[in-house]
TORDO-638834 format. One line per field, with one value per atom (N, C-alpha, C, O): residue number from 1; residue in three letters; x, z, y. Coordinates in Angstrom, 3 decimals. Each point is the difference from the previous one (the first is absolute). Layout:
N
pos <- [NUM,...]
code <- [ala,...]
xx <- [X,...]
zz <- [Z,...]
yy <- [Y,...]
***
This chain:
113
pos <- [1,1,1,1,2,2,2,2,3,3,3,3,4,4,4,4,5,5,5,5,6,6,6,6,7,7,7,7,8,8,8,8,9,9,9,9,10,10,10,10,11,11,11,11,12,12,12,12,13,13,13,13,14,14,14,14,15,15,15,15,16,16,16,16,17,17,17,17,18,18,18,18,19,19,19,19,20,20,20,20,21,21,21,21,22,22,22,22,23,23,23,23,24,24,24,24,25,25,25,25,26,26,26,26,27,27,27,27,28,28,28,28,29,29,29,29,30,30,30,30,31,31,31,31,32,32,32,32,33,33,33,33,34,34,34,34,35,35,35,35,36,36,36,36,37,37,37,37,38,38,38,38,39,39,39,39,40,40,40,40,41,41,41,41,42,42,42,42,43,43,43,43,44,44,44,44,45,45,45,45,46,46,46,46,47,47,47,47,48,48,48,48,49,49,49,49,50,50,50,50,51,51,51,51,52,52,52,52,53,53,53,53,54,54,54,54,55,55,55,55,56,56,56,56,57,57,57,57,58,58,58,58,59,59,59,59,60,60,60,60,61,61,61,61,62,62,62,62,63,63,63,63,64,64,64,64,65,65,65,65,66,66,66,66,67,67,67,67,68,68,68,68,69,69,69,69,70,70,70,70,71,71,71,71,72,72,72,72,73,73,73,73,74,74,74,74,75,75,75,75,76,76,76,76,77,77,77,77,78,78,78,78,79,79,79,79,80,80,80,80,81,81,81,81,82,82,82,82,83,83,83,83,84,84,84,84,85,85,85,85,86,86,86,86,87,87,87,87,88,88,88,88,89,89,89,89,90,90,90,90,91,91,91,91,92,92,92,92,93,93,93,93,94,94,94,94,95,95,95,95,96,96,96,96,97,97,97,97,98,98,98,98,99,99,99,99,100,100,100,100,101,101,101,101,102,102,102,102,103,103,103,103,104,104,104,104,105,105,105,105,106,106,106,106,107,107,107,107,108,108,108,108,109,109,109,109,110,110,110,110,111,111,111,111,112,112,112,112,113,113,113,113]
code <- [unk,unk,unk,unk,unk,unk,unk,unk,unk,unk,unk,unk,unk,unk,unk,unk,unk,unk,unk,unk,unk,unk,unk,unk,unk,unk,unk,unk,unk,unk,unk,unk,unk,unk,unk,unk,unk,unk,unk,unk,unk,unk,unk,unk,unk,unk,unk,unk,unk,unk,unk,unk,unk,unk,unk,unk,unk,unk,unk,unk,unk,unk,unk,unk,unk,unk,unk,unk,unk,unk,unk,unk,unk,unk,unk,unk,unk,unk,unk,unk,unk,unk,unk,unk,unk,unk,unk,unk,unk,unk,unk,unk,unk,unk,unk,unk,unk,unk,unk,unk,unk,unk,unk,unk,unk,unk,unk,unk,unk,unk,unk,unk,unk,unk,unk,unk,unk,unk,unk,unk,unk,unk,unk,unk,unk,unk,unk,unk,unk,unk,unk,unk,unk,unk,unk,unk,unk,unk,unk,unk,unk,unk,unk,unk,unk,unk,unk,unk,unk,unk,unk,unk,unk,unk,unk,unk,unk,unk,unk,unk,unk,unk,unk,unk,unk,unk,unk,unk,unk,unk,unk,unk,unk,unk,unk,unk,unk,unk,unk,unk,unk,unk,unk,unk,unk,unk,unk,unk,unk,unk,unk,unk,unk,unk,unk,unk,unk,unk,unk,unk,unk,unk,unk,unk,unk,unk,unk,unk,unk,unk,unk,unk,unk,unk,unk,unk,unk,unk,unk,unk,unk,unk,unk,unk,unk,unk,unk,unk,unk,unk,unk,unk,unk,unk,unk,unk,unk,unk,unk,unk,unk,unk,unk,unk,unk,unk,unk,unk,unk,unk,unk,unk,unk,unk,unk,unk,unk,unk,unk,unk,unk,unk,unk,unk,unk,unk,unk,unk,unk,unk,unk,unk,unk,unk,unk,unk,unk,unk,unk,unk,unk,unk,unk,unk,unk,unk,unk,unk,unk,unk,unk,unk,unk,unk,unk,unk,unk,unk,unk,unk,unk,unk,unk,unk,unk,unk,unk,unk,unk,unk,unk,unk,unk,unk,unk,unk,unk,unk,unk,unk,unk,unk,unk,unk,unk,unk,unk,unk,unk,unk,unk,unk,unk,unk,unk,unk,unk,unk,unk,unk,unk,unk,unk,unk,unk,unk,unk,unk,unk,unk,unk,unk,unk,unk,unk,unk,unk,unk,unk,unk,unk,unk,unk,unk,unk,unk,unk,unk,unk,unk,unk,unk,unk,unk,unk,unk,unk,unk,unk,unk,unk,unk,unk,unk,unk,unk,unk,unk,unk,unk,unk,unk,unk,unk,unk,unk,unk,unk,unk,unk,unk,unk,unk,unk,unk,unk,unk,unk,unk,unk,unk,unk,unk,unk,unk,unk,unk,unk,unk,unk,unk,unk,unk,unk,unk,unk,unk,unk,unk,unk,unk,unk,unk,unk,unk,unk,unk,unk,unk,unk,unk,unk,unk,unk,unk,unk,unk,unk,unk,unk,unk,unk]
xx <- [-9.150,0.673,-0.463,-1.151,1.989,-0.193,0.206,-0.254,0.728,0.483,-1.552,0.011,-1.324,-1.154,-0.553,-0.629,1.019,-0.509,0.949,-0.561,2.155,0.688,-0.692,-0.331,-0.081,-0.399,-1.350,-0.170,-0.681,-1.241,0.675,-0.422,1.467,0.010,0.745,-0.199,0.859,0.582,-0.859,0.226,-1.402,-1.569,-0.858,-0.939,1.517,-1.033,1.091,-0.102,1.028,1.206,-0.579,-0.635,1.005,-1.000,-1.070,-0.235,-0.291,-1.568,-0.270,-0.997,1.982,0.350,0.519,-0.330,1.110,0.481,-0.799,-0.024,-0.932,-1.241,-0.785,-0.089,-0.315,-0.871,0.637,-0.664,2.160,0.386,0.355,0.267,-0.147,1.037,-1.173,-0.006,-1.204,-0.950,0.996,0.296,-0.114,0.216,-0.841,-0.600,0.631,-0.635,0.302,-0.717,2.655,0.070,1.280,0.673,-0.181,1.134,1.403,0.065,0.587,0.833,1.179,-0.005,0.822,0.803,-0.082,-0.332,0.672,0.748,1.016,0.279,0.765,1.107,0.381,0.028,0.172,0.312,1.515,0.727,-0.191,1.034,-0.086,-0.714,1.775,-0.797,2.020,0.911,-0.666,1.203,0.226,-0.937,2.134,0.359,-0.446,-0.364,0.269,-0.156,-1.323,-0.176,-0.691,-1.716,-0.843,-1.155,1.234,-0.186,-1.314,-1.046,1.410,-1.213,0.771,1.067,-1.562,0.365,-0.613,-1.137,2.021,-0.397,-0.653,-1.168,1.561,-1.134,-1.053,-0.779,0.450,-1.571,-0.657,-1.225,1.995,-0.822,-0.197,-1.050,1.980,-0.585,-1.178,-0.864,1.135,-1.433,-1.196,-1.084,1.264,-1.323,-0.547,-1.105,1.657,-0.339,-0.702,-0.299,-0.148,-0.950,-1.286,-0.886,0.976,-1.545,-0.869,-1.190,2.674,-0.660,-0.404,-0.910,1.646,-0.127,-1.655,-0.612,0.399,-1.241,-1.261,-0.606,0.065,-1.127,0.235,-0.855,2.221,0.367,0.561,0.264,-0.142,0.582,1.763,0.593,-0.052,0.916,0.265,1.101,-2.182,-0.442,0.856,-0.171,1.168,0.991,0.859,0.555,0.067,1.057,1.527,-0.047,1.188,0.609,0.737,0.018,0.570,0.313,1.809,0.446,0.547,1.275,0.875,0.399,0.055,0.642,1.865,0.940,-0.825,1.526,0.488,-0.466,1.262,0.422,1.293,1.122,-1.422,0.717,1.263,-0.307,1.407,0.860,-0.232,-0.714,1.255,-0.166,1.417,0.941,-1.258,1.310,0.097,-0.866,2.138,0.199,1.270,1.060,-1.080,1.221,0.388,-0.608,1.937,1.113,0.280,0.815,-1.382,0.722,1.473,0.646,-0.301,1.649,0.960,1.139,-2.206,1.925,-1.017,0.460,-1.172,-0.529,-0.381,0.260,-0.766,-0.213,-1.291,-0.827,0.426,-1.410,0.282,1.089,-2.096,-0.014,-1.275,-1.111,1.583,-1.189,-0.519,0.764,-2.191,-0.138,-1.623,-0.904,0.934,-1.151,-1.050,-0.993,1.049,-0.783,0.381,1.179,-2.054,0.658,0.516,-0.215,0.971,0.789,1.549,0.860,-0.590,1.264,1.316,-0.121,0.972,1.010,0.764,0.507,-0.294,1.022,1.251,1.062,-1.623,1.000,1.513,1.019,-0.954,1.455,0.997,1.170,-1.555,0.209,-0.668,0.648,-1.743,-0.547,-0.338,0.084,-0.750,-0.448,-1.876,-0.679,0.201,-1.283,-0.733,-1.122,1.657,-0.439,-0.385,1.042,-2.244,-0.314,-1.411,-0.795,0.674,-1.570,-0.012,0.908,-2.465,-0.379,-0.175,-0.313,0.574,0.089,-1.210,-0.578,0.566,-0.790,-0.903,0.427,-1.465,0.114,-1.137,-0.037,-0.916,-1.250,-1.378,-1.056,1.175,-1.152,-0.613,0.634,-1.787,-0.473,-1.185,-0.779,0.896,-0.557,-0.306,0.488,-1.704,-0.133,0.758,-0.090,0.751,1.333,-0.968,-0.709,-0.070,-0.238,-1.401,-0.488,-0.222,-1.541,0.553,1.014,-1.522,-0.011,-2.167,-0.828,0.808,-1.179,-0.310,0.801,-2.321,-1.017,-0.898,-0.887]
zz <- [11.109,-1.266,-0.497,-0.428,0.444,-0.308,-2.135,-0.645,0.381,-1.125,-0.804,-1.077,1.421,-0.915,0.242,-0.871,2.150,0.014,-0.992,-0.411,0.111,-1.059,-1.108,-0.697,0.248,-1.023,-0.650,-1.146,2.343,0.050,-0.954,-0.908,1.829,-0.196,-1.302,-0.677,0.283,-1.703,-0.838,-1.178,1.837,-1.261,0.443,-0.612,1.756,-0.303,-0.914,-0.788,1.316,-0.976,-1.462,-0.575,-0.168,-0.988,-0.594,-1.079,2.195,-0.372,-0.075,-0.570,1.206,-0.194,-0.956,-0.075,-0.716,-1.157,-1.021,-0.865,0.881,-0.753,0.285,-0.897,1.659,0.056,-0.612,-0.273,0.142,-0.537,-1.447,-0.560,-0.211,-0.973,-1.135,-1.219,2.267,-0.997,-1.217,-1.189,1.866,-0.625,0.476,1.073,-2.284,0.101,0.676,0.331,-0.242,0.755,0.494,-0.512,1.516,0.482,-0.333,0.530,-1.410,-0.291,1.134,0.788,-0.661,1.177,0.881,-0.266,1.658,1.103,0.300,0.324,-0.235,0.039,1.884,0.120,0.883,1.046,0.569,-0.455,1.185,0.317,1.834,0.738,-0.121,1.358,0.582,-0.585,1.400,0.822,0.719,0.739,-0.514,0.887,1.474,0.465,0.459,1.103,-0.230,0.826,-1.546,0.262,0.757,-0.025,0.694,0.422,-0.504,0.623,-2.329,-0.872,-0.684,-0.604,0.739,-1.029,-1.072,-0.228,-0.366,-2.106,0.118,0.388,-0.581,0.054,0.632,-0.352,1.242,0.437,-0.574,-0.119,-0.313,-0.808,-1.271,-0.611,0.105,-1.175,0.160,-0.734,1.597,0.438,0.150,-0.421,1.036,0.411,-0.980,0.266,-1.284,-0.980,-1.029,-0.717,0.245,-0.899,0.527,-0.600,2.519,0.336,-0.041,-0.246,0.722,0.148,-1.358,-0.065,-0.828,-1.502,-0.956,-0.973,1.937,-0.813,0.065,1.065,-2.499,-0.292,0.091,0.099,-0.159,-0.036,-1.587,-0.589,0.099,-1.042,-0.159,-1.078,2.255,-0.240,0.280,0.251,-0.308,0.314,-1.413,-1.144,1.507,-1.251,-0.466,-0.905,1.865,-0.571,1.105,1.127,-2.116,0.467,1.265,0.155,0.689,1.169,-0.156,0.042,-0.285,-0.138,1.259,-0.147,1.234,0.663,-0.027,-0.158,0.347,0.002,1.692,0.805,-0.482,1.150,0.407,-0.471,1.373,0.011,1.297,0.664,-0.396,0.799,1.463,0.118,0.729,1.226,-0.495,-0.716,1.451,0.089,1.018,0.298,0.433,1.302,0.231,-0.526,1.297,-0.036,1.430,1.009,-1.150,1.568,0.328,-0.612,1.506,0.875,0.309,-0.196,0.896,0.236,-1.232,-0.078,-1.264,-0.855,-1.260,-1.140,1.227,-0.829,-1.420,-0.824,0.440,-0.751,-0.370,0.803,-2.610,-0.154,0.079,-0.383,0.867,0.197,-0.302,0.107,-0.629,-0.356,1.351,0.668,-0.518,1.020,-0.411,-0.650,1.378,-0.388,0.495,-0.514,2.035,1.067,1.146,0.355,0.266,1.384,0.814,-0.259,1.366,0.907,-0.255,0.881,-2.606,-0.223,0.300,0.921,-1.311,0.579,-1.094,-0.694,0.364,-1.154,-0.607,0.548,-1.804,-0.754,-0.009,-0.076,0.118,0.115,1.206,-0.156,1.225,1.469,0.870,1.039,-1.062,1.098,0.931,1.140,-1.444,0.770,0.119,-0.994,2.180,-0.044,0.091,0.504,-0.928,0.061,-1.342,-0.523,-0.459,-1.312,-0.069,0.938,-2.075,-0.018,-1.513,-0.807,0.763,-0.826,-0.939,0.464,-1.692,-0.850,-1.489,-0.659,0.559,-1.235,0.100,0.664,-1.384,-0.016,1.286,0.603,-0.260,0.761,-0.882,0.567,-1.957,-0.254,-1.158,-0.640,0.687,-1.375,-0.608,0.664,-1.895,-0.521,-1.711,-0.547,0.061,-1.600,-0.738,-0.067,-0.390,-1.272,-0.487,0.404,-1.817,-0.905,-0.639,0.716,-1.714,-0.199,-1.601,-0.530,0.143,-1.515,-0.601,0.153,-0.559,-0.178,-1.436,-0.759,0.501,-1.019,-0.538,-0.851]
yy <- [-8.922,0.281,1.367,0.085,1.061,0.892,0.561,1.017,-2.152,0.258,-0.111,0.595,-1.250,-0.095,1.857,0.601,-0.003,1.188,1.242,1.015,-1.326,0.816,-0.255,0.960,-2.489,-0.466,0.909,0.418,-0.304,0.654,2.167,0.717,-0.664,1.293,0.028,1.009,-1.737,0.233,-0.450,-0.275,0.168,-0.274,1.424,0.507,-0.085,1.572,1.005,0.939,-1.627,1.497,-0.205,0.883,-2.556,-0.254,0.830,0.544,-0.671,0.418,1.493,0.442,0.387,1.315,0.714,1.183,-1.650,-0.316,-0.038,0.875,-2.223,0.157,1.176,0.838,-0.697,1.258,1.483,1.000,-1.170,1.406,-0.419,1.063,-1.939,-0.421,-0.592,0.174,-1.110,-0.436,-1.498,0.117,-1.005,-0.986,-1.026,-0.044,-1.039,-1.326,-1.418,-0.944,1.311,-1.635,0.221,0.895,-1.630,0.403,-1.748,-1.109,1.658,-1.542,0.036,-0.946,1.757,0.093,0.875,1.155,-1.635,0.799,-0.099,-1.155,2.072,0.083,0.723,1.225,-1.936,0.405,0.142,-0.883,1.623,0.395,-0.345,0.678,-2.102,-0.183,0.482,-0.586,1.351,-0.496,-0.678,-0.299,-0.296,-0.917,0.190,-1.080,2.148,0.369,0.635,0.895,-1.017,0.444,-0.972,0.425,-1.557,-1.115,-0.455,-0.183,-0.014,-0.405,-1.180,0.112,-0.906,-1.542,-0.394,-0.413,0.595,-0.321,-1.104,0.014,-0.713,-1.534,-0.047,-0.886,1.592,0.629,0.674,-0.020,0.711,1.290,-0.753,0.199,-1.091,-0.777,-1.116,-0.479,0.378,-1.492,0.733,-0.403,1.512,0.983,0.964,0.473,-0.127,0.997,-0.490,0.955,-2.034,-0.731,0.492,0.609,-1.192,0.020,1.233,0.200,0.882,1.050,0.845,0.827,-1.155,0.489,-0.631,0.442,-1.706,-0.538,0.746,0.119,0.541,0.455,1.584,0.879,-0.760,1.389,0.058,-1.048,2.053,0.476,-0.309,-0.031,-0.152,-1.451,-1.300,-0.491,-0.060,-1.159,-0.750,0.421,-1.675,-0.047,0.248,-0.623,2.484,0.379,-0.946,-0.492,0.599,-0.174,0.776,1.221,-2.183,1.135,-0.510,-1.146,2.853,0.024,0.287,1.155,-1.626,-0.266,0.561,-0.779,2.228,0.575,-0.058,0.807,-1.659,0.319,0.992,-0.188,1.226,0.840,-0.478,-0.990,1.546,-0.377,0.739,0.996,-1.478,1.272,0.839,-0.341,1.604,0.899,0.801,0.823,-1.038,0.622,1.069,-0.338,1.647,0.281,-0.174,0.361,-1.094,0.060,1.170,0.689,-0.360,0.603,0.412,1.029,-2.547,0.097,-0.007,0.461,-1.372,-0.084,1.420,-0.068,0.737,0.659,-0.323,0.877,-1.857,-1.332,-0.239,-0.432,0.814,-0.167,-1.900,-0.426,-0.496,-1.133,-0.499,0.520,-1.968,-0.733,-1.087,-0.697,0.791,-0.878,-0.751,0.524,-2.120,-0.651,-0.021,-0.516,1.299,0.129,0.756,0.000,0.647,1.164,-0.895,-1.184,1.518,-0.339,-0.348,0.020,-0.430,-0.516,0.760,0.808,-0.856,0.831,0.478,-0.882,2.076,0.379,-1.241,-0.294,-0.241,-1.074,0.842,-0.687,1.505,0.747,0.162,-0.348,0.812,0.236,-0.973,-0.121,-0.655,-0.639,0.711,-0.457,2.288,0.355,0.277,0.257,-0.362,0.095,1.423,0.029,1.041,1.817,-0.482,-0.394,0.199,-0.159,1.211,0.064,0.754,0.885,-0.652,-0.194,-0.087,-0.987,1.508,1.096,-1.377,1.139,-0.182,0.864,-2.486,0.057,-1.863,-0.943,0.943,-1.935,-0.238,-1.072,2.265,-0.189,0.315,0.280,-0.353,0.207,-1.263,-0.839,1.058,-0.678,1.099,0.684,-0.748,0.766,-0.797,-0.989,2.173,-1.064,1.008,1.226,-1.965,0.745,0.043,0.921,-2.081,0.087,-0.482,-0.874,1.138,-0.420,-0.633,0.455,-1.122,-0.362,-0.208,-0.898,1.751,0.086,-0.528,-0.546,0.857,-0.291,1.549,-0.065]
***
């Protein structure tokens, strides 16, 4: 399970944060995951308590935005929505797709103290 080691790294971004910003407690995290980053929300929610305990967000809430994939066709020239790589353009049924957006996770947001 790789998701306790993201978990790990959105408590150093955290903690980086603190070190430049100088706050006391952290109430939310606000994360941004795409569909095609091959990271699963419900992991990252089961796993982000542990890794948050005895840290400065130990408590905060963790906010969950799921982003869509986005691909462009090739053949019908078509920005497209997709749920996972390999699928085939919902428009044409063709498989030429370049994944364009919907591989990252990143922390949108801090709600501090």
């Amino acid at each position: 399970m790789h998701e306790i080691a993201l978990c790990l790294g959105i408590i150093e971004i955290v903690e980086q944060e603190l070190r430049r910003r100088s706050f006391s407690q952290v109430r939310s995290v606000c994360l941004e995951i795409g569909a095609l980053s091959h990271v699963t929300p419900e992991a990252i929610m089961f796993c982000f308590p542990a890794a948050a305990t005895r840290t400065v967000a130990d408590g905060a809430v963790l906010k969950i935005v799921e982003l869509p994939g986005l691909a462009w066709c090739m053949t019908c020239s078509k920005s497209v929505e997709i749920a996972r790589r390999g699928e085939c353009c919902p428009c044409c049924g063709s498989y030429q797709l370049l994944v364009a957006a919907g591989e990252q996770m990143r922390v949108k947001e801090l709600e501090i103290d």
